[in-house]
mmCIF file of the N, C-alpha and C atoms, coordinates in Angstrom:
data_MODEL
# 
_entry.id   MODEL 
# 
loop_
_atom_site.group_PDB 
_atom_site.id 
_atom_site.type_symbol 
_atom_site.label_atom_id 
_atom_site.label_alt_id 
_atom_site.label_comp_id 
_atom_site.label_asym_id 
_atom_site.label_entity_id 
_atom_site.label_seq_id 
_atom_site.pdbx_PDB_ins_code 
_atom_site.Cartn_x 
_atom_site.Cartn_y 
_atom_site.Cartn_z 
_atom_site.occupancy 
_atom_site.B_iso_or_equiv 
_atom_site.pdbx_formal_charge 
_atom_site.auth_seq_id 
_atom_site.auth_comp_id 
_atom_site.auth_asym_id 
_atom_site.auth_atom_id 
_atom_site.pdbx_PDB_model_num 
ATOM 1   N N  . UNK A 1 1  ? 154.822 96.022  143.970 1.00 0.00 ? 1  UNK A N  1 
ATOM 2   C CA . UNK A 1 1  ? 153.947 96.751  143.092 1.00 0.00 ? 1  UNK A CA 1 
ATOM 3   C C  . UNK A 1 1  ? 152.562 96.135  143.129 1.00 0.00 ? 1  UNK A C  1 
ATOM 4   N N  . UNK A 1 2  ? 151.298 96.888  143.080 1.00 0.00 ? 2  UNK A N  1 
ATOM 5   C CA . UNK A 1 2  ? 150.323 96.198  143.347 1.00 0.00 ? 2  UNK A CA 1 
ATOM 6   C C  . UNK A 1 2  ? 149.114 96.200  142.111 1.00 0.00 ? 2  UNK A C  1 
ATOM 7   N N  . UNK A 1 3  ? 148.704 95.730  141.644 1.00 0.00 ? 3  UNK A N  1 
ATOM 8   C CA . UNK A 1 3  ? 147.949 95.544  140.196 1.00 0.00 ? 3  UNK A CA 1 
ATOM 9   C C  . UNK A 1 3  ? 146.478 95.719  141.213 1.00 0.00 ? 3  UNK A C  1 
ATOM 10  N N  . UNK A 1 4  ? 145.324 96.322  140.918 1.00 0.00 ? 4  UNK A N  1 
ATOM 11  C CA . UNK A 1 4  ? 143.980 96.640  140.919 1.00 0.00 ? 4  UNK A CA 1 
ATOM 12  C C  . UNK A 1 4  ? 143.234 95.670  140.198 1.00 0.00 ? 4  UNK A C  1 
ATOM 13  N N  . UNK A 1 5  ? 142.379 94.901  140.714 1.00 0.00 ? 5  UNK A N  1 
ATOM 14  C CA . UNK A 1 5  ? 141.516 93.736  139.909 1.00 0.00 ? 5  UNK A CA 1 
ATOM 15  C C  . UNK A 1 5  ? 140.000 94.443  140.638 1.00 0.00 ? 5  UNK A C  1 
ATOM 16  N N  . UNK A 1 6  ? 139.113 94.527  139.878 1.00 0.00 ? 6  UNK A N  1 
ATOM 17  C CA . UNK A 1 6  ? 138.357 95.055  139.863 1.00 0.00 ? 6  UNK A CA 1 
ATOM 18  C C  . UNK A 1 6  ? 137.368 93.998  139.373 1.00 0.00 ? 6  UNK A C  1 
ATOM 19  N N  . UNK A 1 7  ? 136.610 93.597  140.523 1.00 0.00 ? 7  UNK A N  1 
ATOM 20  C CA . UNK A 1 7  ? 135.273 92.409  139.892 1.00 0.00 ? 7  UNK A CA 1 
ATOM 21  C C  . UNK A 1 7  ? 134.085 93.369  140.344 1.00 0.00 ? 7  UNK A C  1 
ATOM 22  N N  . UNK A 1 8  ? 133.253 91.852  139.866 1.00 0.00 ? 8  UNK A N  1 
ATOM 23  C CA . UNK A 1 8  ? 131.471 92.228  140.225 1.00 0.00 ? 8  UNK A CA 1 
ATOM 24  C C  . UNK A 1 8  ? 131.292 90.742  140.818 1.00 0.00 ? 8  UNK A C  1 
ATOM 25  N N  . UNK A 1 9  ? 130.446 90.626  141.490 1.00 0.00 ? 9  UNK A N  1 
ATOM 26  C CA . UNK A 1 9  ? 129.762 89.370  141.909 1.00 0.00 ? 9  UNK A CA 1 
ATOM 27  C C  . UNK A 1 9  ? 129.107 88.548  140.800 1.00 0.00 ? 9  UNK A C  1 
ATOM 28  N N  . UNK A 1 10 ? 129.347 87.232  141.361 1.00 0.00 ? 10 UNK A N  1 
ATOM 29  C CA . UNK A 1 10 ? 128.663 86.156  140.215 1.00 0.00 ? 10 UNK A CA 1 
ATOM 30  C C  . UNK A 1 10 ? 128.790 86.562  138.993 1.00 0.00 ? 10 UNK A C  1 
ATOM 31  N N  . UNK A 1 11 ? 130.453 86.675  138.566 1.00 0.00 ? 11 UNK A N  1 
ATOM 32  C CA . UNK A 1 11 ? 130.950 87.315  137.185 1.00 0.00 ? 11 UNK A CA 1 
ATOM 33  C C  . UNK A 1 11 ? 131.906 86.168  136.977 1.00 0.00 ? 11 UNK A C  1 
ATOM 34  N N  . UNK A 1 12 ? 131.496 85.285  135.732 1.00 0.00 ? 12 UNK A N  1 
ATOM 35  C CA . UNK A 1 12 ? 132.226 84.113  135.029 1.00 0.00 ? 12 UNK A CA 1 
ATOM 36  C C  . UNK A 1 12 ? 133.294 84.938  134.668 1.00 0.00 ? 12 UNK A C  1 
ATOM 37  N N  . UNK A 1 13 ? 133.518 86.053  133.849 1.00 0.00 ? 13 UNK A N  1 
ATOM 38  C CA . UNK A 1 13 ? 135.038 86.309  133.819 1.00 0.00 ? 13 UNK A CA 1 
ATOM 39  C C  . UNK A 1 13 ? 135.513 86.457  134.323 1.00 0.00 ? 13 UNK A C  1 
ATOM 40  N N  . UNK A 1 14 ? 135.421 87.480  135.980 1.00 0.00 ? 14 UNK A N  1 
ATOM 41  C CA . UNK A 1 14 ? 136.303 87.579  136.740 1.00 0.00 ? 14 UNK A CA 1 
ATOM 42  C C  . UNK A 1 14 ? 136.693 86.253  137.279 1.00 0.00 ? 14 UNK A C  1 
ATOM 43  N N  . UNK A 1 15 ? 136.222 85.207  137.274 1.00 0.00 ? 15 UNK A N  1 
ATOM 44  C CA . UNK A 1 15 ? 136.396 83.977  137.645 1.00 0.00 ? 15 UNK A CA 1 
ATOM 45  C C  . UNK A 1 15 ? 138.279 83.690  137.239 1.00 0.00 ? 15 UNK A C  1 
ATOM 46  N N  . UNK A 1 16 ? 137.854 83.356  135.369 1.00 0.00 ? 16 UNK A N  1 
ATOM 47  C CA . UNK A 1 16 ? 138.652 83.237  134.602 1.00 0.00 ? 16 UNK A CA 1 
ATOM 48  C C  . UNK A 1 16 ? 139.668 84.377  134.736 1.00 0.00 ? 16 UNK A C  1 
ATOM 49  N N  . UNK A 1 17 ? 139.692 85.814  135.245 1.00 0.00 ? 17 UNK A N  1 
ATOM 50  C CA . UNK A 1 17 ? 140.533 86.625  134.749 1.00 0.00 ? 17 UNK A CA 1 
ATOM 51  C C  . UNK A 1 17 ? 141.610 86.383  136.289 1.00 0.00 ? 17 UNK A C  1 
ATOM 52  N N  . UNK A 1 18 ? 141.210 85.816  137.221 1.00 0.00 ? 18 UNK A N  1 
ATOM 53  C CA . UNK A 1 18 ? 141.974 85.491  138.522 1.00 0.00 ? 18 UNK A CA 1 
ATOM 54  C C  . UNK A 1 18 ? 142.715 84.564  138.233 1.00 0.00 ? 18 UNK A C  1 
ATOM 55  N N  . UNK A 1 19 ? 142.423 83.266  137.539 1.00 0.00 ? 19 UNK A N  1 
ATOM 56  C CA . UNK A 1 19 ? 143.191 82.533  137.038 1.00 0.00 ? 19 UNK A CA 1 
ATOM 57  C C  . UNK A 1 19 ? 144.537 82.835  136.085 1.00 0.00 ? 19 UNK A C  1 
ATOM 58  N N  . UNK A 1 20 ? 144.238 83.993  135.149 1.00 0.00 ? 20 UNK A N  1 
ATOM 59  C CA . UNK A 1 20 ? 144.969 84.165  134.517 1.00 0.00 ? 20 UNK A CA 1 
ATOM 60  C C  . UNK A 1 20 ? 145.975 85.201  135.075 1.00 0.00 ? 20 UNK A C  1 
ATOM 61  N N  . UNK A 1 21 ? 145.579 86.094  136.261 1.00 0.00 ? 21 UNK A N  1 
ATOM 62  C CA . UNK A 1 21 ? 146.127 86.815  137.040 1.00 0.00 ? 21 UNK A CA 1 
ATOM 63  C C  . UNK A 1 21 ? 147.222 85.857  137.810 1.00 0.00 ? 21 UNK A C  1 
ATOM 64  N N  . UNK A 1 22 ? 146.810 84.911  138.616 1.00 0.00 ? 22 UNK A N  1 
ATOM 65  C CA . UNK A 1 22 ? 147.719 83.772  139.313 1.00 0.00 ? 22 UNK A CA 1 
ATOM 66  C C  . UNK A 1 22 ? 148.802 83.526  138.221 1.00 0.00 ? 22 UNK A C  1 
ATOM 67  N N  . UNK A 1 23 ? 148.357 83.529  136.777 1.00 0.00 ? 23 UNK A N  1 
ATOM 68  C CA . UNK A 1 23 ? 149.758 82.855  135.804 1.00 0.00 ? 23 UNK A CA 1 
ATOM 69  C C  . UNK A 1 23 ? 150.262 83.974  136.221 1.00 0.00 ? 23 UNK A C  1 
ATOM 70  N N  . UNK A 1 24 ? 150.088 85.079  135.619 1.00 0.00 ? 24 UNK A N  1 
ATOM 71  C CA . UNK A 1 24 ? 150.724 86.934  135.463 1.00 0.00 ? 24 UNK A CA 1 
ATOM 72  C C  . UNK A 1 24 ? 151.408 86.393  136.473 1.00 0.00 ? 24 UNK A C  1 
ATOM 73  N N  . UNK A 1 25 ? 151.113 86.515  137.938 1.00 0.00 ? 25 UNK A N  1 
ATOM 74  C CA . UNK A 1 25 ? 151.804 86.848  139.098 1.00 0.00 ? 25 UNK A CA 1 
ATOM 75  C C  . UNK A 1 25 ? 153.037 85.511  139.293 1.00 0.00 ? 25 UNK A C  1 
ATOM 76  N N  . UNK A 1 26 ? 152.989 84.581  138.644 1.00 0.00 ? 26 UNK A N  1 
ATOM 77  C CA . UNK A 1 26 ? 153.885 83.445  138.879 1.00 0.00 ? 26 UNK A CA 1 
ATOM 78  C C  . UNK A 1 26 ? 154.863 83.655  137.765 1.00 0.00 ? 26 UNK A C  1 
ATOM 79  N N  . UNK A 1 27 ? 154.777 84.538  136.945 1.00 0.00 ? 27 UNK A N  1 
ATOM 80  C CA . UNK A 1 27 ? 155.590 84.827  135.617 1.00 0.00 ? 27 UNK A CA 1 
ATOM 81  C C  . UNK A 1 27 ? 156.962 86.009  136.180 1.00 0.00 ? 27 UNK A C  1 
ATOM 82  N N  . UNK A 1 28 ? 155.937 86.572  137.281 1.00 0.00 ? 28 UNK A N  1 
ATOM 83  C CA . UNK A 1 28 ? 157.166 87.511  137.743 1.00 0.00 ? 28 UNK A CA 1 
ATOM 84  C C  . UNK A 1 28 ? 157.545 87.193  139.360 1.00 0.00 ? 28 UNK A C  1 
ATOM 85  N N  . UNK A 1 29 ? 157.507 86.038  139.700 1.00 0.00 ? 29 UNK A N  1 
ATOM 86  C CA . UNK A 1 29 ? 157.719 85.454  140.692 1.00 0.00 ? 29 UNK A CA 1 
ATOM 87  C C  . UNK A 1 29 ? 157.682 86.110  142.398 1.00 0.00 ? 29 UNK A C  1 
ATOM 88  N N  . UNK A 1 30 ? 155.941 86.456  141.993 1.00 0.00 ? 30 UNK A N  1 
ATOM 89  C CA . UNK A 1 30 ? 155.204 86.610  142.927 1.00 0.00 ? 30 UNK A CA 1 
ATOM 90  C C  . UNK A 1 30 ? 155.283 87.856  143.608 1.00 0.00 ? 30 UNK A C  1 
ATOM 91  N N  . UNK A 1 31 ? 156.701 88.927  142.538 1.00 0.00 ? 31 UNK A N  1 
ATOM 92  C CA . UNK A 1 31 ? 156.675 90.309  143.375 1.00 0.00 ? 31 UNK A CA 1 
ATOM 93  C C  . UNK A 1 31 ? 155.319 91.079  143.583 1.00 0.00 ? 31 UNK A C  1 
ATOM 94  N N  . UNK A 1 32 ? 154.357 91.001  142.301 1.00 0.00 ? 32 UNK A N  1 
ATOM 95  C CA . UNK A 1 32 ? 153.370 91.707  142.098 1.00 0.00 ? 32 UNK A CA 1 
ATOM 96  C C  . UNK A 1 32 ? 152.283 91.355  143.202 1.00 0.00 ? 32 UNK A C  1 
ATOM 97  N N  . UNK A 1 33 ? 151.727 91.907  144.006 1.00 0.00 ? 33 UNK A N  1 
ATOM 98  C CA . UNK A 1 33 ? 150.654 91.721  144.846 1.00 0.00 ? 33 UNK A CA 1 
ATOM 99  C C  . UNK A 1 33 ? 149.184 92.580  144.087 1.00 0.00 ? 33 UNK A C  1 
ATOM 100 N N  . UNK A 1 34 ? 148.335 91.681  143.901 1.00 0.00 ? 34 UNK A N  1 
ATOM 101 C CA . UNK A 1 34 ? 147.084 92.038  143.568 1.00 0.00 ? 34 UNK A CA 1 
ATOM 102 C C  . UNK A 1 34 ? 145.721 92.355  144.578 1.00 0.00 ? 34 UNK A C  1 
ATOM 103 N N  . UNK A 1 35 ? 145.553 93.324  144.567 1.00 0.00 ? 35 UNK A N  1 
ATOM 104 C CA . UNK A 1 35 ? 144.645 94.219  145.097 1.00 0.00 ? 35 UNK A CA 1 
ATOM 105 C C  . UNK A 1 35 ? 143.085 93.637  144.493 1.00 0.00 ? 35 UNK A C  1 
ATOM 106 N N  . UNK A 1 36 ? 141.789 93.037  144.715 1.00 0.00 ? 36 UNK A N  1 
ATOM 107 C CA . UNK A 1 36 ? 140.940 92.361  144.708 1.00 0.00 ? 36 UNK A CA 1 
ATOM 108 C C  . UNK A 1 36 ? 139.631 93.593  145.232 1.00 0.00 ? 36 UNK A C  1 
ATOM 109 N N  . UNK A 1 37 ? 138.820 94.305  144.520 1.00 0.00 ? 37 UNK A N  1 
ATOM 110 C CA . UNK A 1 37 ? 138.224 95.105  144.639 1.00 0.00 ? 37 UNK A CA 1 
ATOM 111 C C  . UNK A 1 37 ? 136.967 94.865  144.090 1.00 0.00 ? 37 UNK A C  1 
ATOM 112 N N  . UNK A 1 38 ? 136.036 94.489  144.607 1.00 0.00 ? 38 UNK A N  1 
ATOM 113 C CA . UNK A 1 38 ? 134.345 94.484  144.560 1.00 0.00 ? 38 UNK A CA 1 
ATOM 114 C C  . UNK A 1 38 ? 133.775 95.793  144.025 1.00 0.00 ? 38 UNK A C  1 
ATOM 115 N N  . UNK A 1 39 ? 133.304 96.102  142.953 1.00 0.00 ? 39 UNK A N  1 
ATOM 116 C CA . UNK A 1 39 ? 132.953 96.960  142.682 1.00 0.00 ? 39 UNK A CA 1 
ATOM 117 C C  . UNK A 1 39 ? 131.506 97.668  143.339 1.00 0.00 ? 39 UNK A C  1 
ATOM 118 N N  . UNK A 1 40 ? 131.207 96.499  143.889 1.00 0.00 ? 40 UNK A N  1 
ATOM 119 C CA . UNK A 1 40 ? 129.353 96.465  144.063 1.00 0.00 ? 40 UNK A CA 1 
ATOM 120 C C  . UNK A 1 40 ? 129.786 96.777  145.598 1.00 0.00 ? 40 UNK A C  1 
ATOM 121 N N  . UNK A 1 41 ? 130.702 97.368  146.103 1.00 0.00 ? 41 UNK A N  1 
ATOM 122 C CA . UNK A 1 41 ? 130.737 97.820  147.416 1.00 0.00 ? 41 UNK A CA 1 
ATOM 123 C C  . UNK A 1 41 ? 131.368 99.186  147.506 1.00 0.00 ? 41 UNK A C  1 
ATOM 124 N N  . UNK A 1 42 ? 131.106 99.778  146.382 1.00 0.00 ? 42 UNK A N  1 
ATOM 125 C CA . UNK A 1 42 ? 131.663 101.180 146.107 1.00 0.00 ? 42 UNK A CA 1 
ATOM 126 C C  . UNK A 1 42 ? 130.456 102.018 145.047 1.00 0.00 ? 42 UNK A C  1 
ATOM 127 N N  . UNK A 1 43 ? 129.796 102.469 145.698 1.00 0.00 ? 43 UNK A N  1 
ATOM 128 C CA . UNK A 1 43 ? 128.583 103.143 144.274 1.00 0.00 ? 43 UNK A CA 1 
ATOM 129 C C  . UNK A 1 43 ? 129.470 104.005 143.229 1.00 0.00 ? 43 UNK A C  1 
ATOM 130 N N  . UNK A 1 44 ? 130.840 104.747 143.470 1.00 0.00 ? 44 UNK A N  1 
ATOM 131 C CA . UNK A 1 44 ? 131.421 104.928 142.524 1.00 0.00 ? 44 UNK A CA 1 
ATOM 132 C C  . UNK A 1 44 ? 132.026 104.180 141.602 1.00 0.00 ? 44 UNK A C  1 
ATOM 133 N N  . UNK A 1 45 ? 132.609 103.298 141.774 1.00 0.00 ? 45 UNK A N  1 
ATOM 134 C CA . UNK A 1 45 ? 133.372 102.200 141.381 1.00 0.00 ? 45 UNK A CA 1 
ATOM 135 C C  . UNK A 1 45 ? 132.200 101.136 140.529 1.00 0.00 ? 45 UNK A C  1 
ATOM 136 N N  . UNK A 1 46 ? 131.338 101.211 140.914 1.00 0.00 ? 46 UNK A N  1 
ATOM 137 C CA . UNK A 1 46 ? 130.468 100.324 140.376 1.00 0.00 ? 46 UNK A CA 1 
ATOM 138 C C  . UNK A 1 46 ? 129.554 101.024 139.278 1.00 0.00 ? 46 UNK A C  1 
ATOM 139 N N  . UNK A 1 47 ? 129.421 102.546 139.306 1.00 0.00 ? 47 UNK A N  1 
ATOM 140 C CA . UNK A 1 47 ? 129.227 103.510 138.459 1.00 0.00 ? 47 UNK A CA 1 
ATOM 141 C C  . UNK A 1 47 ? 130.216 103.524 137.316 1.00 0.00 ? 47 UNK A C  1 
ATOM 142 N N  . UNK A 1 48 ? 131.481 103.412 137.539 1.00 0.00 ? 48 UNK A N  1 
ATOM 143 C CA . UNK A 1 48 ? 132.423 103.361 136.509 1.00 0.00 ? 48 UNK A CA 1 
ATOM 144 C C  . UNK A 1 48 ? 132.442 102.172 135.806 1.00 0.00 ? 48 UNK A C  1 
ATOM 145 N N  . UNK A 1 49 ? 132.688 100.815 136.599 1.00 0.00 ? 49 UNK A N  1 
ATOM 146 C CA . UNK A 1 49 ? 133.071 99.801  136.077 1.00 0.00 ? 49 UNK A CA 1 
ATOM 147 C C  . UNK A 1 49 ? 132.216 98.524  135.690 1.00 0.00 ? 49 UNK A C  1 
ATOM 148 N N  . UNK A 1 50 ? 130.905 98.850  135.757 1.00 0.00 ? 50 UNK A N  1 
ATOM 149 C CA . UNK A 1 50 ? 129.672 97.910  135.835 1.00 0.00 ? 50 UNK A CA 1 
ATOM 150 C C  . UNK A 1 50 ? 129.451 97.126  134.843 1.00 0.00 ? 50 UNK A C  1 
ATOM 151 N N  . UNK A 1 51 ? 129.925 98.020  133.762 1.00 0.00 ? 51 UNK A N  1 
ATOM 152 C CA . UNK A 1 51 ? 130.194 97.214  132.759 1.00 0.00 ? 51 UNK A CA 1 
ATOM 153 C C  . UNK A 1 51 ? 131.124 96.641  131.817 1.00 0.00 ? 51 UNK A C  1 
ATOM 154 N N  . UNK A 1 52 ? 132.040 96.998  132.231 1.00 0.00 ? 52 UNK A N  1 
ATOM 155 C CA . UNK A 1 52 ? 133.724 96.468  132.166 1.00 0.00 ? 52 UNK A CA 1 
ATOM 156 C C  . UNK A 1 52 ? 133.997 95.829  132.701 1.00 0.00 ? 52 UNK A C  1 
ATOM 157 N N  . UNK A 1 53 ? 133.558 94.907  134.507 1.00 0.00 ? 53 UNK A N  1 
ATOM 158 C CA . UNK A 1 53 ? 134.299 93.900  134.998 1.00 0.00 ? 53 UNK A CA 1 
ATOM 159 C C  . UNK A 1 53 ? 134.369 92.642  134.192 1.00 0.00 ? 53 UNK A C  1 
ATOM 160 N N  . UNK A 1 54 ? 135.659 92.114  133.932 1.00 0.00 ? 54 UNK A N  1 
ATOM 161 C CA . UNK A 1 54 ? 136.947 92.122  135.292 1.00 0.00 ? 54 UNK A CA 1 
ATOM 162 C C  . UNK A 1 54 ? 137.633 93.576  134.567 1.00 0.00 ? 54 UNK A C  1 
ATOM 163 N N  . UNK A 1 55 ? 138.094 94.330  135.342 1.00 0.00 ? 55 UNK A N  1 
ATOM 164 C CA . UNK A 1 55 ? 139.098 95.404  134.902 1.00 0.00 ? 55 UNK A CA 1 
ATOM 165 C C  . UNK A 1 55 ? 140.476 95.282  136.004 1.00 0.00 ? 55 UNK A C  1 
ATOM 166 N N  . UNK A 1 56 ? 141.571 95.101  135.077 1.00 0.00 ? 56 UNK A N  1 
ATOM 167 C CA . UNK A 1 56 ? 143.143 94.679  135.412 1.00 0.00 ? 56 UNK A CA 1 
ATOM 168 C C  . UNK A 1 56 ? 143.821 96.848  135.334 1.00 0.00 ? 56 UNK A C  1 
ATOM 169 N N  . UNK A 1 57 ? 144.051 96.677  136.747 1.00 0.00 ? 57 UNK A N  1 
ATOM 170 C CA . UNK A 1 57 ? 144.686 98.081  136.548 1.00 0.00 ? 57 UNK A CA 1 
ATOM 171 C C  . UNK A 1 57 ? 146.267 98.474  137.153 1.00 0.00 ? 57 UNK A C  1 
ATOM 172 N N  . UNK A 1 58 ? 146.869 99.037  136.358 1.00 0.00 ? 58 UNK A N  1 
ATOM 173 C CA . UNK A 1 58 ? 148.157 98.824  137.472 1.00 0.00 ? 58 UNK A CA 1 
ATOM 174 C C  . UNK A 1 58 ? 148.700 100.487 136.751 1.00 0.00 ? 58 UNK A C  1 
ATOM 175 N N  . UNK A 1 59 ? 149.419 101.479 138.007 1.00 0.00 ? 59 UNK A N  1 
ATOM 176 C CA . UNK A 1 59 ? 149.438 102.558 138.130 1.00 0.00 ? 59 UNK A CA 1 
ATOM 177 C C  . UNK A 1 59 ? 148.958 103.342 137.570 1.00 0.00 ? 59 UNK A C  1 
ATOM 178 N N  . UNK A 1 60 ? 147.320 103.462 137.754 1.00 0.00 ? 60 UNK A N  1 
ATOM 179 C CA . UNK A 1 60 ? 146.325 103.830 136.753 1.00 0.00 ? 60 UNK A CA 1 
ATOM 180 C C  . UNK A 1 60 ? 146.023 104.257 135.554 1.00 0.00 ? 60 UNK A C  1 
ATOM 181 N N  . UNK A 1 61 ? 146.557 102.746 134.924 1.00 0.00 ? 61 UNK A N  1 
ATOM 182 C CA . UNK A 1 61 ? 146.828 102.467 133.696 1.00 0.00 ? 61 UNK A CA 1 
ATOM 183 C C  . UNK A 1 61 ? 146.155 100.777 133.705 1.00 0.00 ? 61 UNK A C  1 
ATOM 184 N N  . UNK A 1 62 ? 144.499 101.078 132.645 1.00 0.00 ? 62 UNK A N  1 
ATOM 185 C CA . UNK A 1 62 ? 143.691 99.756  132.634 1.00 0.00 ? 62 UNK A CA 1 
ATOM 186 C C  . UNK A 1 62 ? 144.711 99.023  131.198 1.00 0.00 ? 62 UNK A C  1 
ATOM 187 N N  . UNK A 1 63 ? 145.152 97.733  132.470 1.00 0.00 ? 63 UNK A N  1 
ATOM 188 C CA . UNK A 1 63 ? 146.283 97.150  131.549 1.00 0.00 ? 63 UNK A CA 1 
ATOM 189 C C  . UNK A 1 63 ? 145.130 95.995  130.719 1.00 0.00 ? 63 UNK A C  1 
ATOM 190 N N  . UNK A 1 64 ? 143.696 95.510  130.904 1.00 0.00 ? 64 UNK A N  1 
ATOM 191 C CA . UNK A 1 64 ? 142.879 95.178  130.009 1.00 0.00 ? 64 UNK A CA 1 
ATOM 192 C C  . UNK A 1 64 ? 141.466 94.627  130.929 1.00 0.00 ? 64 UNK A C  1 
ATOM 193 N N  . UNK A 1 65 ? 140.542 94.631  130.446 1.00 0.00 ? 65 UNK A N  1 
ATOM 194 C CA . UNK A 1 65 ? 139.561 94.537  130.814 1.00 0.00 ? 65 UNK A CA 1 
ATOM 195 C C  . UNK A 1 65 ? 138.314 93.801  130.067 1.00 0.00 ? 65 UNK A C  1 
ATOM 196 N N  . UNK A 1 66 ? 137.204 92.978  130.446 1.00 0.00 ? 66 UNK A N  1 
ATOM 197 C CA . UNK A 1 66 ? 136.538 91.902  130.026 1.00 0.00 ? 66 UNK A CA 1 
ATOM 198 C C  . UNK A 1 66 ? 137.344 90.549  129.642 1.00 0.00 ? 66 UNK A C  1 
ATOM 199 N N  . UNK A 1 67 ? 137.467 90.131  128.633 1.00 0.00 ? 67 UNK A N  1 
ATOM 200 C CA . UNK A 1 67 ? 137.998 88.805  128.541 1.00 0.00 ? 67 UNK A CA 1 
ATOM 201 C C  . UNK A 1 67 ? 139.751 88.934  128.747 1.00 0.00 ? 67 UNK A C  1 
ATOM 202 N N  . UNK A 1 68 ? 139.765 88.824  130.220 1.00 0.00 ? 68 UNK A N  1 
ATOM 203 C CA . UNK A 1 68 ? 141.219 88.738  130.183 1.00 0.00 ? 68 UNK A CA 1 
ATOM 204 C C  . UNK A 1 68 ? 142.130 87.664  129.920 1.00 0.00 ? 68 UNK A C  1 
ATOM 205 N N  . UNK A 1 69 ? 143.494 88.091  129.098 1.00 0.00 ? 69 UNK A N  1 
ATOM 206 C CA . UNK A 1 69 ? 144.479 86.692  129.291 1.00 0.00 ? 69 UNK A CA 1 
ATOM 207 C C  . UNK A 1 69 ? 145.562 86.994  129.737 1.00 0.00 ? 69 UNK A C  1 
ATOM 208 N N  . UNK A 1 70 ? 146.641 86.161  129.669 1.00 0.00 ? 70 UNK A N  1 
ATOM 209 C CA . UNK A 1 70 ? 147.761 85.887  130.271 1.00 0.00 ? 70 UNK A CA 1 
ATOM 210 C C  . UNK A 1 70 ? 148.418 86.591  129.634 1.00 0.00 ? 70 UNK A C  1 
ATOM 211 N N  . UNK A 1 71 ? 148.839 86.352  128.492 1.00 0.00 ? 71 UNK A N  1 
ATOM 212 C CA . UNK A 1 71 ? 149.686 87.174  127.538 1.00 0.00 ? 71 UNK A CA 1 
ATOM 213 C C  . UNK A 1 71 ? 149.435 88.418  127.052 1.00 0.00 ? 71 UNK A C  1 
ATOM 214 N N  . UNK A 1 72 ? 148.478 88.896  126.710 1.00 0.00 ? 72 UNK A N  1 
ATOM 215 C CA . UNK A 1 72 ? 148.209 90.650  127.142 1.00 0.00 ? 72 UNK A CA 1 
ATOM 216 C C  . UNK A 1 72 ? 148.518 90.795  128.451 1.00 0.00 ? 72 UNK A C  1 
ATOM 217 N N  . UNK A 1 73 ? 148.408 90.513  129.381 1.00 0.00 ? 73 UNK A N  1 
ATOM 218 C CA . UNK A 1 73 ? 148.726 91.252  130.378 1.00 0.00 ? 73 UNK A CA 1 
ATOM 219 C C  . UNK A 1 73 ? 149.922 91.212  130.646 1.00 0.00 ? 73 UNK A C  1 
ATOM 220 N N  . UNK A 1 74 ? 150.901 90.352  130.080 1.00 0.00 ? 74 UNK A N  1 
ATOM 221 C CA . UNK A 1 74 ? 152.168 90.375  129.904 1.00 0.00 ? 74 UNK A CA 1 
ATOM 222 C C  . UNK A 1 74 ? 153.124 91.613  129.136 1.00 0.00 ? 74 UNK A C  1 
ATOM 223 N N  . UNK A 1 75 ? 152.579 91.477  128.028 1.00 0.00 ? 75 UNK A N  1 
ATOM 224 C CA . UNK A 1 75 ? 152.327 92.637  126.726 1.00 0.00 ? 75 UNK A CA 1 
ATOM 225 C C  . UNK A 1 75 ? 152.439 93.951  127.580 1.00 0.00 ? 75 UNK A C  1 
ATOM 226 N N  . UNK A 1 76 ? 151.285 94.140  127.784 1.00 0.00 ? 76 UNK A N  1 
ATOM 227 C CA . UNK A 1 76 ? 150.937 95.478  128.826 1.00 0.00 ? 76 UNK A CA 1 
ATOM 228 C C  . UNK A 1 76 ? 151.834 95.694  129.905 1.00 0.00 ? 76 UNK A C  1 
ATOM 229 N N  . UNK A 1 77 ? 151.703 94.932  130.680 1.00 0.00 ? 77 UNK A N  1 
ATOM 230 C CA . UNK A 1 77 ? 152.175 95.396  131.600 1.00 0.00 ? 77 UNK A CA 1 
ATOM 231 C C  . UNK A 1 77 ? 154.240 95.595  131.668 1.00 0.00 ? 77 UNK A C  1 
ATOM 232 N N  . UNK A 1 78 ? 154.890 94.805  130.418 1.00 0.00 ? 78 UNK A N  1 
ATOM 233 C CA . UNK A 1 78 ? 155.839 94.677  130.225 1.00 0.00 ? 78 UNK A CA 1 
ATOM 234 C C  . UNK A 1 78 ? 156.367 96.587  129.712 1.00 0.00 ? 78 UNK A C  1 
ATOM 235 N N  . UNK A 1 79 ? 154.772 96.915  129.198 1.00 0.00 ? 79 UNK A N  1 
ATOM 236 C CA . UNK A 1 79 ? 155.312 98.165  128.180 1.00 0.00 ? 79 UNK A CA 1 
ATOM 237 C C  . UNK A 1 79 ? 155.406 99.206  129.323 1.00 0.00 ? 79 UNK A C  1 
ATOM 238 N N  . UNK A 1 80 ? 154.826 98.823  130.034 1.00 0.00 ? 80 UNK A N  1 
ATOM 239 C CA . UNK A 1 80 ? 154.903 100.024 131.752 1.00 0.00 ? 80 UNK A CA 1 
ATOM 240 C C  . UNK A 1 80 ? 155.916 100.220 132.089 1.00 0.00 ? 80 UNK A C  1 
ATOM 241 N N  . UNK A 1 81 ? 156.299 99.216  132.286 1.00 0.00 ? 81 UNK A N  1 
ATOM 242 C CA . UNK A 1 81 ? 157.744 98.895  132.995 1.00 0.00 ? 81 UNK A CA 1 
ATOM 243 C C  . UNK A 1 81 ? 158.788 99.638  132.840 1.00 0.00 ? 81 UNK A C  1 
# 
C-alpha cells in the first residue's frame, strides 16, 4: 500500500513529518511504501498544496497535514483500514 507525502523544498516540517513517517512505516513493519512527491515540480500540485506542505495522503484520503505526528497518523490511518 503506498501513502503520498507531499513536500515543498526547504520545508522544516516536511523535514520532521519524514521522521515521523519512518516511525508510521516501522509500526507496520515496513509493508507501507511511501511515495515522496515535490510539489514545486508539478504547477498543479503546488497550486493545491503550497500551503499545506507536508500533506500525508493515503487512498485519497489526506490522513493529516502541516505539523505531522506519529500517532495521528496511526489514528487515521488505522480508521481506513
Amino acid at each position: 500500500m503506498d501513502i503520498k507525502f507531499y513536500i515543498g523544498s526547504n520545508c522544516g516540517l516536511c523535514d520532521n513529518a519524514k521522521i515521523q513517517l519512518d516511525f508510521f512505516r516501522d509500526e507496520y513493519d515496513h509493508e507501507i511504501k511511501i511515495v515522496t512527491i515535490n510539489i514545486e515540480e508539478d504547477d498543479t500540485l503546488h497550486e493545491k498544496y503550497m500551503l499545506r506542505v507536508p500533506v500525508v495522503e493515503y487512498n485519497g484520503v489526506v490522513l493529516q497535514e502541516g505539523n505531522v505526528d506519529f500517532v495521528t497518523l496511526i489514528e487515521a490511518y488505522d480508521e481506513l483500514k
